[in-house]
VOLUM-820687 format. One record per residue (C-alpha): x, y, z; residue in three letters. Coordinates in pm, whole numbers, plus 32768, in hexadecimal, padded with zeros to 4 digits. Example, Ala and Ser with C-alpha at 12.3 -4.5 7.8 and 13.67 -1.06 7.14 Angstrom:
2
84CE7E3E830CALA
85577F9682CASER
END
This chain:
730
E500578A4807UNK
E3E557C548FDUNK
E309580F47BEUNK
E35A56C24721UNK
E3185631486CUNK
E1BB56CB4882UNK
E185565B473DUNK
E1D354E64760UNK
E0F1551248C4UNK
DFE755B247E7UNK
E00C548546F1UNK
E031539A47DAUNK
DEFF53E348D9UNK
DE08541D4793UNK
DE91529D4730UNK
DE2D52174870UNK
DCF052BC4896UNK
DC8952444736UNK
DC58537C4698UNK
DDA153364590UNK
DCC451F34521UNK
DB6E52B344DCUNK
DC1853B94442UNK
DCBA52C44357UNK
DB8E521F431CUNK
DAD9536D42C0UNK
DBED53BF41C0UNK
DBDA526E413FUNK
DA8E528440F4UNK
DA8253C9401AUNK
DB9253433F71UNK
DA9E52523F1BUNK
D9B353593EC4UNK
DA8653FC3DE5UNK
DB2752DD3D28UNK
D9C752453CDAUNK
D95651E23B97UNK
D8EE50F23AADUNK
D9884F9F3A74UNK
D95C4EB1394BUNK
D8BA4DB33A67UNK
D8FC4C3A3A67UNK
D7C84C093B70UNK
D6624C443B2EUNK
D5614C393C80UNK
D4344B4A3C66UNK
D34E4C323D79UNK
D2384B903E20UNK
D1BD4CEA3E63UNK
D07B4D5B3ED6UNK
CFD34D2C3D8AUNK
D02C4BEA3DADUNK
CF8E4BBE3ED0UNK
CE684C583E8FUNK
CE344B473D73UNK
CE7D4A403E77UNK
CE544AC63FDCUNK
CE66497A4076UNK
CFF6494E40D5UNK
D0BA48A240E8UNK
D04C48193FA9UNK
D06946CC3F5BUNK
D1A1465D3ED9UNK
D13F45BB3D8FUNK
D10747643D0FUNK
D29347623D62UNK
D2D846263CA2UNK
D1FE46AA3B6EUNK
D2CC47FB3B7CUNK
D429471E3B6FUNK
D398467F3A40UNK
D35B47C5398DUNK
D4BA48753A19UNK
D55C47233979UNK
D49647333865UNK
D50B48B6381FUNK
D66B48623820UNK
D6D348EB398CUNK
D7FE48BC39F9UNK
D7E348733B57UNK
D69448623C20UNK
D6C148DF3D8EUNK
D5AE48F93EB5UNK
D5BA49CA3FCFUNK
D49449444062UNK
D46848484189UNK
D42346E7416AUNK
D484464C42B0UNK
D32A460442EBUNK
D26F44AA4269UNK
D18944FA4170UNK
D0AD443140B6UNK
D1164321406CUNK
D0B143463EEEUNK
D155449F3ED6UNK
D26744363F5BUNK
D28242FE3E78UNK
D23643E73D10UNK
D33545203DA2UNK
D434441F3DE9UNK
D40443703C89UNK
D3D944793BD1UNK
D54145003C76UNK
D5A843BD3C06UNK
D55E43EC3A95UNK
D5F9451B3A87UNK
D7374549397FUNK
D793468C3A5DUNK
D82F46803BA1UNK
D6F146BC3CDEUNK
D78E47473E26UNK
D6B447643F4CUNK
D721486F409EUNK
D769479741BDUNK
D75A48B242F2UNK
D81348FF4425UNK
D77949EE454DUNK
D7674A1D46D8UNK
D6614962475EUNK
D59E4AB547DDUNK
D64D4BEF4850UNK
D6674BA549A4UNK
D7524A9B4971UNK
D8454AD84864UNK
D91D49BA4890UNK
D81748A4482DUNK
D83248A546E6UNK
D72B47EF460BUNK
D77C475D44B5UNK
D64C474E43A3UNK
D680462F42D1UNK
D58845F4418EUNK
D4ED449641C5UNK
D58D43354160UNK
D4AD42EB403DUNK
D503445E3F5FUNK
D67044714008UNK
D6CB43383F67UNK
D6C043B73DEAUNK
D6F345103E3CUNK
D82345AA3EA5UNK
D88046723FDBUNK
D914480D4007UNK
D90248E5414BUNK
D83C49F2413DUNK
D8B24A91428CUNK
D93C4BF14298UNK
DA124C8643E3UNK
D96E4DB94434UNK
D9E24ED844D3UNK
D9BA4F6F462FUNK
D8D850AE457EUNK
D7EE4F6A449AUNK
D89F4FB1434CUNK
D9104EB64296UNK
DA7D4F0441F4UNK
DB2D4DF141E5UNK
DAE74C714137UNK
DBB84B2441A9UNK
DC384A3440A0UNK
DBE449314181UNK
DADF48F342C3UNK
DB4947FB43D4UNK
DA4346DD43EAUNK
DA5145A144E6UNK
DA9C44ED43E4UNK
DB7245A64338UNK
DBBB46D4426EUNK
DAC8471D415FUNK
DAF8483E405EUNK
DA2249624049UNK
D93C49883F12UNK
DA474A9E3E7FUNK
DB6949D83EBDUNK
DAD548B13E2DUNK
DA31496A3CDDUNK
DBAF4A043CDEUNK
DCBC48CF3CF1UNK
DDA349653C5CUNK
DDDA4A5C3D63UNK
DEB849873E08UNK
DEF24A293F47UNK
DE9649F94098UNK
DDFA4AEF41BEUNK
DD124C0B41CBUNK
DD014D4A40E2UNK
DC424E644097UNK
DAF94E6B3FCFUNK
DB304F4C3E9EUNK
D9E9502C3EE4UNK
DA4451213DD0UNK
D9B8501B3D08UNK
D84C50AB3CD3UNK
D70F4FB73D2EUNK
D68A505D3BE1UNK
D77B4F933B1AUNK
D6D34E503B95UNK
D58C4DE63AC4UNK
D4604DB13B8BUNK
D3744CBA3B22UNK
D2124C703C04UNK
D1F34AFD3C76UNK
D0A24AD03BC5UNK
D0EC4B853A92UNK
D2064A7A3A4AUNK
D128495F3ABCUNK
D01449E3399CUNK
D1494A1A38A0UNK
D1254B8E388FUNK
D2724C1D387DUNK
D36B4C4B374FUNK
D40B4B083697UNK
D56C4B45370EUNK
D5354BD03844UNK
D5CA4A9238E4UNK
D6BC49FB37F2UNK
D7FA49FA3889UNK
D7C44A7D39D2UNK
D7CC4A193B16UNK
D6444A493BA7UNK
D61F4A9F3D23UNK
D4CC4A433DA6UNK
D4784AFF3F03UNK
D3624BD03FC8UNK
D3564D463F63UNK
D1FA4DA83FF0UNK
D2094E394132UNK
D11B4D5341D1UNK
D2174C2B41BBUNK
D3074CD6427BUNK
D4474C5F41C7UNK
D5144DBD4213UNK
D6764E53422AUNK
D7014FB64242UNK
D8134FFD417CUNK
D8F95118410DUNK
D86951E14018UNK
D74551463FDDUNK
D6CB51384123UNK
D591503A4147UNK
D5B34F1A4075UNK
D5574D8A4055UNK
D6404C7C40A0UNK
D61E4C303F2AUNK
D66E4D673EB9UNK
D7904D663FAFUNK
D8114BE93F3EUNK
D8104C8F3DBAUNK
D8D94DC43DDBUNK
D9D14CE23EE0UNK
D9F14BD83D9DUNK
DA374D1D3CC2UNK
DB404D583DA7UNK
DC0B4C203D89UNK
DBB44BDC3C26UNK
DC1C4D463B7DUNK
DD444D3C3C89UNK
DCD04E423D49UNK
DD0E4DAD3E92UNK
DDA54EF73F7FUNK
DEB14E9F407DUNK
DEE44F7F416FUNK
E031500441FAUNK
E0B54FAB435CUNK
E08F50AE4490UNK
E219509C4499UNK
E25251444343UNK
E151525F43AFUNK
E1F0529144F7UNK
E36552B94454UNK
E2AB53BF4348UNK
E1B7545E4421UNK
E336548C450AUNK
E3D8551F43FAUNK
E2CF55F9439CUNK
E2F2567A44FFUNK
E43C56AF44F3UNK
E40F577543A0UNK
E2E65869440DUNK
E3B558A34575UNK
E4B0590F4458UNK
E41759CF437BUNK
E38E5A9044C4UNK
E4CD5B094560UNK
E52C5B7A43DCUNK
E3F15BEA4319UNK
E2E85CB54383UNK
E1A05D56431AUNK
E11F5CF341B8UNK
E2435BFC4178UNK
E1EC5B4242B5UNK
E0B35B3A421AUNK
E0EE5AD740E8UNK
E1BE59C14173UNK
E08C59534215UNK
DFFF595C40DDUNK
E0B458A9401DUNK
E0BD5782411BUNK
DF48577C416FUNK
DF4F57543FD5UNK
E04956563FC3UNK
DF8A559640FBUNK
DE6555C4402FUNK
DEB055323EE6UNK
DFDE54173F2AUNK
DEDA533B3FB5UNK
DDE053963E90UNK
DEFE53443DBBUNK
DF7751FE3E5DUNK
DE1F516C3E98UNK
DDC051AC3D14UNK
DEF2512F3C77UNK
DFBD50643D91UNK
DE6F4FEC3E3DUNK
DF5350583F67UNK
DE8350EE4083UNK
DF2251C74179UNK
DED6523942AAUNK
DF0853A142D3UNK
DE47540A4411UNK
DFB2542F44A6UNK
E03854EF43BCUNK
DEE755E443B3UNK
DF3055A34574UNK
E08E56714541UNK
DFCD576944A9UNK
DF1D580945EEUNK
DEA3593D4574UNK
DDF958884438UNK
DD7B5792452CUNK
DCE0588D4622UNK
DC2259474525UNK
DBA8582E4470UNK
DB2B57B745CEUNK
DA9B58E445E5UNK
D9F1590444AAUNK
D94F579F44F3UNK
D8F057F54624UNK
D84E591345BAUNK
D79E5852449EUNK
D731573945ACUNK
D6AD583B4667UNK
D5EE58DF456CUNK
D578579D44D8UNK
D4FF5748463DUNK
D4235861469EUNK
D386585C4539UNK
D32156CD4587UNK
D2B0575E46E1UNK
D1D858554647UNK
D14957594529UNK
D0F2565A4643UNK
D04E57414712UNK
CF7B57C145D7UNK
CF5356494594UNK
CECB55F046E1UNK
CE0D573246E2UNK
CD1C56E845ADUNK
CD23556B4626UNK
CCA455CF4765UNK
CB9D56C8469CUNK
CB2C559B45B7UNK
CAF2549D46ACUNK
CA51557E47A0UNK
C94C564046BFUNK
C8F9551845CDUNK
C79E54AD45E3UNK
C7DB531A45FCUNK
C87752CA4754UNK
C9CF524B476DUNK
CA82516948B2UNK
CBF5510A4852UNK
CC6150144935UNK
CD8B4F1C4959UNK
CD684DA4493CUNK
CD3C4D6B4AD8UNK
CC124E6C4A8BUNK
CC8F4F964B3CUNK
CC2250BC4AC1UNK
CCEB51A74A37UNK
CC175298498FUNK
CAB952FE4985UNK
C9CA542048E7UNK
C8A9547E4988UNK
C7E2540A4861UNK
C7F752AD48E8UNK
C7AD52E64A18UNK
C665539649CFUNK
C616527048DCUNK
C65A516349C0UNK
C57252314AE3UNK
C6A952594BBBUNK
C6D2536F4CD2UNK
C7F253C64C8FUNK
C90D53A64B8BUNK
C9F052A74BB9UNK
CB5453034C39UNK
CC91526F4BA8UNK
CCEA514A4C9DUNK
CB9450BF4CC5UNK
CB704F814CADUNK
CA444F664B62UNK
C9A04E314C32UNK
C93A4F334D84UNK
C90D504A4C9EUNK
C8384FC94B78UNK
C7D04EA84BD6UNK
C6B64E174AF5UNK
C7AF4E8749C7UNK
C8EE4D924A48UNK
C7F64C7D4A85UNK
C7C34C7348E1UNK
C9134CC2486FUNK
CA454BDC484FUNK
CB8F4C8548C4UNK
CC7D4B34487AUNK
CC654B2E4727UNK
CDC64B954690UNK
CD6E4BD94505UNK
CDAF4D0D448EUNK
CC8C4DCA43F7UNK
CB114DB2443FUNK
CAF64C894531UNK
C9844CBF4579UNK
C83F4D68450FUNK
C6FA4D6445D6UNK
C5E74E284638UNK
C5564E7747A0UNK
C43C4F044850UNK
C4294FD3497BUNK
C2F64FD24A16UNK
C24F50D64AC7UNK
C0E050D94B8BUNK
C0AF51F44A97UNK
C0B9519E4939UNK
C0E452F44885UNK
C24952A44935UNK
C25A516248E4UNK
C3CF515147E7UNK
C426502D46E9UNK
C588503D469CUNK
C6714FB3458DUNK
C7C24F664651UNK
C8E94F08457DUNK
CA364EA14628UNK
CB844E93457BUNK
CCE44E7445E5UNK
CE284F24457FUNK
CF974ECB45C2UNK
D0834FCC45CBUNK
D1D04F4645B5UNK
D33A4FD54659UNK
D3D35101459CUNK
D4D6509544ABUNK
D5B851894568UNK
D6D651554657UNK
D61952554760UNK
D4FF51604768UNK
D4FB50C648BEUNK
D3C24FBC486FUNK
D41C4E6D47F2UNK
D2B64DEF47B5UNK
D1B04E35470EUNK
D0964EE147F1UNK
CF254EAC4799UNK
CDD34F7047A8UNK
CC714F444783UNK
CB80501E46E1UNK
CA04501B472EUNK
C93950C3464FUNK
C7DF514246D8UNK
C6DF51974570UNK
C58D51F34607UNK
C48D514E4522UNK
C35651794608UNK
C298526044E1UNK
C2F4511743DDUNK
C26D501644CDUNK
C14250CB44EAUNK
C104511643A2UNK
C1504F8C434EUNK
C05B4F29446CUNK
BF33504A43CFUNK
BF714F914287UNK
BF3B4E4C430CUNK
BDF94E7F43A6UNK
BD5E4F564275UNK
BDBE4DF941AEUNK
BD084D2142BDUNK
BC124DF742C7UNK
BBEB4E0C4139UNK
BC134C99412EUNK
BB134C6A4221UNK
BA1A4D334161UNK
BA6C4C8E4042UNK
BA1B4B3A40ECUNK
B8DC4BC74151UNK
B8484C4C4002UNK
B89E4AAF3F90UNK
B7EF4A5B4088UNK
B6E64B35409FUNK
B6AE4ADB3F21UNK
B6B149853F66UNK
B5DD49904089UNK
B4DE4A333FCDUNK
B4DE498A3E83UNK
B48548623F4BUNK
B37749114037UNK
B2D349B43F22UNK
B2CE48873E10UNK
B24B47A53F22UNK
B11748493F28UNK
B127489D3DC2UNK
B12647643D67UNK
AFD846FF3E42UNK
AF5148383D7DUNK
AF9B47823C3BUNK
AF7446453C92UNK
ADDB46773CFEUNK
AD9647933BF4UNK
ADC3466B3B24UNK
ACE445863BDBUNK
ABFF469C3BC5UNK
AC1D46AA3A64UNK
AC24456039F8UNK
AB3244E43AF3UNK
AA0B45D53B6AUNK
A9F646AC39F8UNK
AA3E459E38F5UNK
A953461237B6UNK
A80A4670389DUNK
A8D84777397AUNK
A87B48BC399DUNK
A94A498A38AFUNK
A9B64A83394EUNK
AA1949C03A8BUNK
AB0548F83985UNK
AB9E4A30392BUNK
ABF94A8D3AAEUNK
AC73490A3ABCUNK
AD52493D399EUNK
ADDE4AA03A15UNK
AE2849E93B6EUNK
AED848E33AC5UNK
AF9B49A5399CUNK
B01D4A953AB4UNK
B08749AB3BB2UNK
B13F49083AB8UNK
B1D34A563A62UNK
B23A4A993B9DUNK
B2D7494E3BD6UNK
B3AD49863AB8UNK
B4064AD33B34UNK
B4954A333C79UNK
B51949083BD7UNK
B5F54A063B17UNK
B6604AC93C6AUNK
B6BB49863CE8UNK
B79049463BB9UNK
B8384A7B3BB0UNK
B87C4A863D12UNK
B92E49343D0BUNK
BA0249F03BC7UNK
BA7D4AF03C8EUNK
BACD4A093DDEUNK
BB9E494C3CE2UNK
BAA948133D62UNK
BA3747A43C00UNK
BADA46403BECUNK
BB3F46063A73UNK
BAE3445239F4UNK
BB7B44743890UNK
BB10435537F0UNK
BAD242F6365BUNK
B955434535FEUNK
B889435334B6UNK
B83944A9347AUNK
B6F3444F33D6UNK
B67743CA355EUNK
B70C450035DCUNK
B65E460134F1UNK
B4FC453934EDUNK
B4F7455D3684UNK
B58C46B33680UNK
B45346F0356BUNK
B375463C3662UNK
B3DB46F13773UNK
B388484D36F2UNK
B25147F5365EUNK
B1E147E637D6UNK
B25E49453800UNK
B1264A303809UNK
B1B24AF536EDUNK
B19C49DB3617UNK
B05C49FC34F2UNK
B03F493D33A4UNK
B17949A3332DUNK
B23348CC31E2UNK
B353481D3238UNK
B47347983164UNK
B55F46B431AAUNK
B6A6468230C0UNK
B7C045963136UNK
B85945682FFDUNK
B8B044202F4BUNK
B899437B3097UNK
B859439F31FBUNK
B98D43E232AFUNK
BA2743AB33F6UNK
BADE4467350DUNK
BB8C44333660UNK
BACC452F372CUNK
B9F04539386FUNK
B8AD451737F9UNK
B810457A3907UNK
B8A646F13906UNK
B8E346F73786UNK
B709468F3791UNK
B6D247A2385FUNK
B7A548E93796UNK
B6CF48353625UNK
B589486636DEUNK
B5C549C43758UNK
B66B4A2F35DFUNK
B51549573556UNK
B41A4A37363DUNK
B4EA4B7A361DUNK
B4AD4B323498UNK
B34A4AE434D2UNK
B31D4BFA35B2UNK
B3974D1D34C5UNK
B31D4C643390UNK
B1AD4C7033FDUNK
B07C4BBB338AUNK
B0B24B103229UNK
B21D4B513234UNK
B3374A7731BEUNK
B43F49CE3267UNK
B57A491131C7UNK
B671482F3257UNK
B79A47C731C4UNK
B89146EB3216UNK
B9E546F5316BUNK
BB55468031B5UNK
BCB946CD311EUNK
BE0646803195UNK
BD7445D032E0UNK
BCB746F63325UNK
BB4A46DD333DUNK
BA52481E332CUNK
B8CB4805335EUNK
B826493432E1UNK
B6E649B53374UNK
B6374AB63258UNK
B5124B5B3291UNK
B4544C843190UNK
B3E34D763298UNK
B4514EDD32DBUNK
B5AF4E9B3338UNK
B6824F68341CUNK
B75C50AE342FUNK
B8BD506833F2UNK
B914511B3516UNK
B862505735DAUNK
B8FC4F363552UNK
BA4E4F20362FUNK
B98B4F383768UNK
B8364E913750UNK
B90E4D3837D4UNK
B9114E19391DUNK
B8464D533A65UNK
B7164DFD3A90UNK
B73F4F00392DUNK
B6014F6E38B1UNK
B5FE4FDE376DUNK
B4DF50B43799UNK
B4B251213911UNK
B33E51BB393AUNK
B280511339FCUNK
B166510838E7UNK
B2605058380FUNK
B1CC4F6036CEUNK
B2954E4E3729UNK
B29D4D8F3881UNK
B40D4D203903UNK
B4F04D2C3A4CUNK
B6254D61396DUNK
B69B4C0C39E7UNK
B6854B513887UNK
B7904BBC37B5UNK
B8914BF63909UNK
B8214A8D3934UNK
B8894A2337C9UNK
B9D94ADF378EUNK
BA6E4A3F38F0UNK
B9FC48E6389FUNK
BA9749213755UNK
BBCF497F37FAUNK
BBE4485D38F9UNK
BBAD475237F2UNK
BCE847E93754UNK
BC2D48A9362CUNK
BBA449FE35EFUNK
BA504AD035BFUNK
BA7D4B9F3479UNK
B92C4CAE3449UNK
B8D54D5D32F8UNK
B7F54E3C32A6UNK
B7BD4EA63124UNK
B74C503D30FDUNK
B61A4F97303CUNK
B58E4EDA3155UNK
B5B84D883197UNK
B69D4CE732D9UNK
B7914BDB32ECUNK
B8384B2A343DUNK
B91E4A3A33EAUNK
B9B1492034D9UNK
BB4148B9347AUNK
BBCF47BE3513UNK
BD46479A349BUNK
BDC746743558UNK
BCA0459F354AUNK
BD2344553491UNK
BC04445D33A6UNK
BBAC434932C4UNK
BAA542E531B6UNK
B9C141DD326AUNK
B9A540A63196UNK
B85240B730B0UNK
END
């Protein structure tokens, strides 16, 4: 007697303190474990998962995507069309007004989750109810999706029906499952494996890519799997799931008839009595190995009747009593789990303080400074990196406050801003009277949310937040970027003074040049006439011939200066190349290296014209003209022809003297190339004419082709391929 009475004690204080409960719910749960497996699944999961969200980041989305997916569900031959999403909240008007038509439209039935939850945790009582909105309520139709969950945050059990204001509404499994036909709560059938449930991403059903059938049939659950979204449960078995996972394996449940009823305390009292009454027995009569293997036997048959029951009978019973009566079982399983706890303990002690160990190591010896603060910007943590960049004293200490501390760096950052991520980038200078220590840094501040431990140990409710400030000293890049800036200033200001020195030159020197010119012809004309003395005409004429020269030279500098400055203004206009090529000929016949050489001119059947600037296109014909003169020598011969194809039109520029090296062919074009470079050279030049031609060619949208035949003989020829050219009317 006093044995069954300290068993029923035993029973009853472990029933009172709880311990019966967990212990149930711990056996029900690898039950669970090890009735699991695959179903032939009447739900398939619609996930807007982070891939989806990473193809549209911006949520919530706007409800016309959700209408478009219940056109392509209906379309697919679903079944039923459920969302576990919240739409109490006005949208736009638009979205709303295409998600509720397109619900509308639909042949297959579209339930939306109407929810029920406290207000906040510190006051349980006020309960708020989530509606979705009038204008997609009205052609949709209504299901709870609230779940009771249990003191330890498992969810275990599902209700047929949730308790609204205005009524009692069912809850999606109940209402995929009518004929159920029962009333109450029941348990949630978690041997049925998540793995049977097909898993199809949000945006790869909105783009069609996904199997024919996959839908035909079934009833489609649309709900948040990625993390971000929050949308969790912990259940049995499968520990951390979605509410839409959770809403699928509940409508398994009901539909396969799988819904587990558990049996009443009172039955498990009378057996876990009797089995009292029956091991106080079998202890004043058996001992050693057949007390045992009485023990046995019933730890076997407490093991397995529920197994049975819940797999066939979808009966679940309690059996912490009966495993209660059992003290010695009890005891050493305690003790094994303590001992397990314990060991499990000191090895997360040890891995934390490793963890914090090498955390400490990283953020103290990394070169770029880092200040972790929390949003009232307190500091929590500082390396001396920072400091040092920032020119403090001293490090900071956790519990200073970053505005006394630092505070030329709080003045430019912004604390308030809640995103989550990199919130802002910016660079700063800290100034020193020396400015070898002058430092330019590259500060980047993020923020991170850690949220509560999914645990029923966790004592935080709320999420807590911290701010990281990232020091990067870029003083050496800054400096580099400012040296690079002043060599191109400085090159750039060279460059504007060898224009201008050019410039300024060309004009100083043909201003007298010209006076030169101008009275060595007065001279000539005037005071010599036919009596002068000869050789006095001969000086007269040298004066003249080389001051002409020399104005030509600088006339070409100028030229090619303006090239290179990018100054030369182009005035395309349409011109007779016959005017063109009878100044250019004019023009070189001033040249001094002009003699009596023959000139021929062919332009074909008739003259043609061009859109060109005449003025540029005059100058590059007189330099080819002279550069043919000049090589050709006295009595040499000099053609020019003028031909056109295809609205292209070429002017050729032959000459019969000595003709040039073919390797000197592809750089002769070069400013200032000399083809020979002595100084007692045969032929006078700068090097300026042909540079001259082949960029004037260029800008009037043509081309400067050279040849040069191995038997002597040279050829420039002008191309100009986008001319317009047409025969001038005879």
């Amino acid at each position: 007697g006093i044995a069954i009475l300290l068993c029923a004690l035993i029973v009853f204080t472990l029933s009172t303190t709880g311990l019966l409960k967990r212990f149930d719910d711990y056996l029900l749960e690898a039950r669970f474990q090890l009735l699991q497996k695959p179903i032939d699944a009447n739900a398939v999961i619609v996930a807007i998962d982070t891939k989806s969200l990473q193809a549209s980041p911006n949520w919530p989305w706007g409800r016309q995507v959700h209408g478009e997916l219940v056109q392509k569900l209906d379309q697919a031959g679903a079944r039923a069309i459920v969302f576990d999403l919240d739409f109490s909240a006005v949208g736009d008007p638009v979205g709303d007004q295409r998600f509720a038509e397109a619900i509308n439209a639909a042949r297959a039935p579209v339930w939306l989750a109407a929810h029920r939850q406290p207000l906040s945790p510190d006051l349980p009582d006020i309960v708020a109810e989530l509606l979705p909105n009038e204008q997609i309520r009205a052609p949709a139709e209504l299901a709870s999706v609230t779940y009771p969950i249990d003191p330890d945050g498992l969810v275990r059990r599902g209700e047929r029906f949730s308790e609204f204001s205005f009524g009692a509404l069912p809850t999606i499994a109940s209402a995929l499952a009518p004929r159920d036909g029962e009333r109450g709560g029941y348990y949630i059938d978690y041997s049925i494996s998540d793995a049977s449930i097909r898993y199809y991403s949000y945006t790869d059903v909105l783009a069609g890519d996904l199997p024919e059938s996959a839908f035909s049939g079934k009833n489609v659950f649309i709900g948040a799997t990625a993390l971000e979204l929050g949308d969790e449960y912990v259940a049995p078995a499968i520990g951390l799931t979605s509410g839409v996972t959770l809403n699928a394996i509940a409508s398994e449940t009901l539909l396969q008839g799988r819904a587990l009823n558990a049996i009443g305390n009172t039955t498990i009292f009378a057996l876990a009595g009797l089995l009292s009454i029956l091991l106080c027995a079998a202890k004043a009569r058996a001992l050693g190995r057949t007390y045992v293997g009485i023990h046995i036997i019933l730890i076997m048959m407490i093991l397995f009747a529920p197994l049975v029951a819940q797999a066939y009978l979808h009966l679940v019973l309690p059996t912490a009593a009966l495993w209660g009566v059992q003290v010695a079982c009890a005891i050493y399983a305690l003790i094994r789990d303590l001992e397990y706890r314990s060991v499990s303990a000191f090895r997360a002690h040890i891995q934390a303080r490793d963890t914090g160990a090498v955390l400490s190591t990283l953020i103290n010896e990394n070169y770029d400074g880092f200040i972790v603060v929390c949003p009232q910007g307190v500091v929590e943590r500082c390396n001396a990196r920072a400091a040092e960049l920032l020119g403090l004293e001293a490090t900071p200490k956790k519990g200073d406050a970053l505005t006394i501390v630092a505070h030329d760096l709080a003045r430019q950052i912004d604390l308030s801003q809640e995103e989550v991520g990199l919130i802002q980038s910016l660079e700063m200078s800290i100034d020193d009277a020396d400015d070898e220590k002058r430092r330019d840094l590259d500060i980047a501040v993020t923020r991170s949310v850690v949220e509560p431990f999914k645990s029923r140990f966790e004592r935080r409710t709320t999420p807590r937040a911290f701010i990281v400030i990232t020091l990067h000293d870029i003083t050496q890049q800054k400096r580099a970027e400012y040296a690079e800036r002043a060599a191109r200033e400085k090159q750039e200001q060279a460059s504007r003074a060898k224009s201008e020195l050019i410039s300024n030159m060309s004009h100083e020197l043909r201003t007298p040049l010209n006076s030169v010119i101008g009275f060595s012809d007065v001279i000539r004309k005037e005071m010599f006439g036919e009596i002068g003395a000869p050789e006095y005409r001969e000086y007269v004429e040298m004066i003249n011939k080389s001051g002409r020269g020399l104005l030509s030279i600088i006339n070409d500098m100028l030229s090619a200066a303006k090239l290179q400055a990018n100054e030369w203004v182009i005035d395309r206009d349409k011109e007779y190349i016959e005017d063109l090529v009878d100044a250019a000929l004019e023009d070189a016949r001033s040249k001094p290296s002009w003699s009596d050489q023959s000139v021929s001119v062919d332009y074909g059947a008739n003259t043609p014209s061009a859109i060109v600037d005449a003025e540029s296109v005059r100058l590059a014909l007189a330099h080819l003209i002279d550069n043919a003169a000049k090589f050709s020598g006295e009595k040499g011969e000099i053609k020019i022809a003028v031909s056109q194809a295809n609205g292209a039109l070429a002017i050729a520029i032959t000459d019969n003297g000595p003709g040039c090296d073919e390797a000197m062919l592809g750089r002769i074009t070069d400013l200032f190339f000399q083809g020979d470079g002595s100084l007692n050279r045969s032929h006078e030049g700068a090097g300026l004419g042909l540079y001259l031609a082949d960029q004037i060619a260029a800008l009037n949208h043509g081309q400067l082709k050279l040849q040069s035949p191995p038997d002597g003989g040279f050829t420039a020829t002008m191309t100009f391929v986008d001319a317009g050219t047409e025969r001038a009317v005879a």
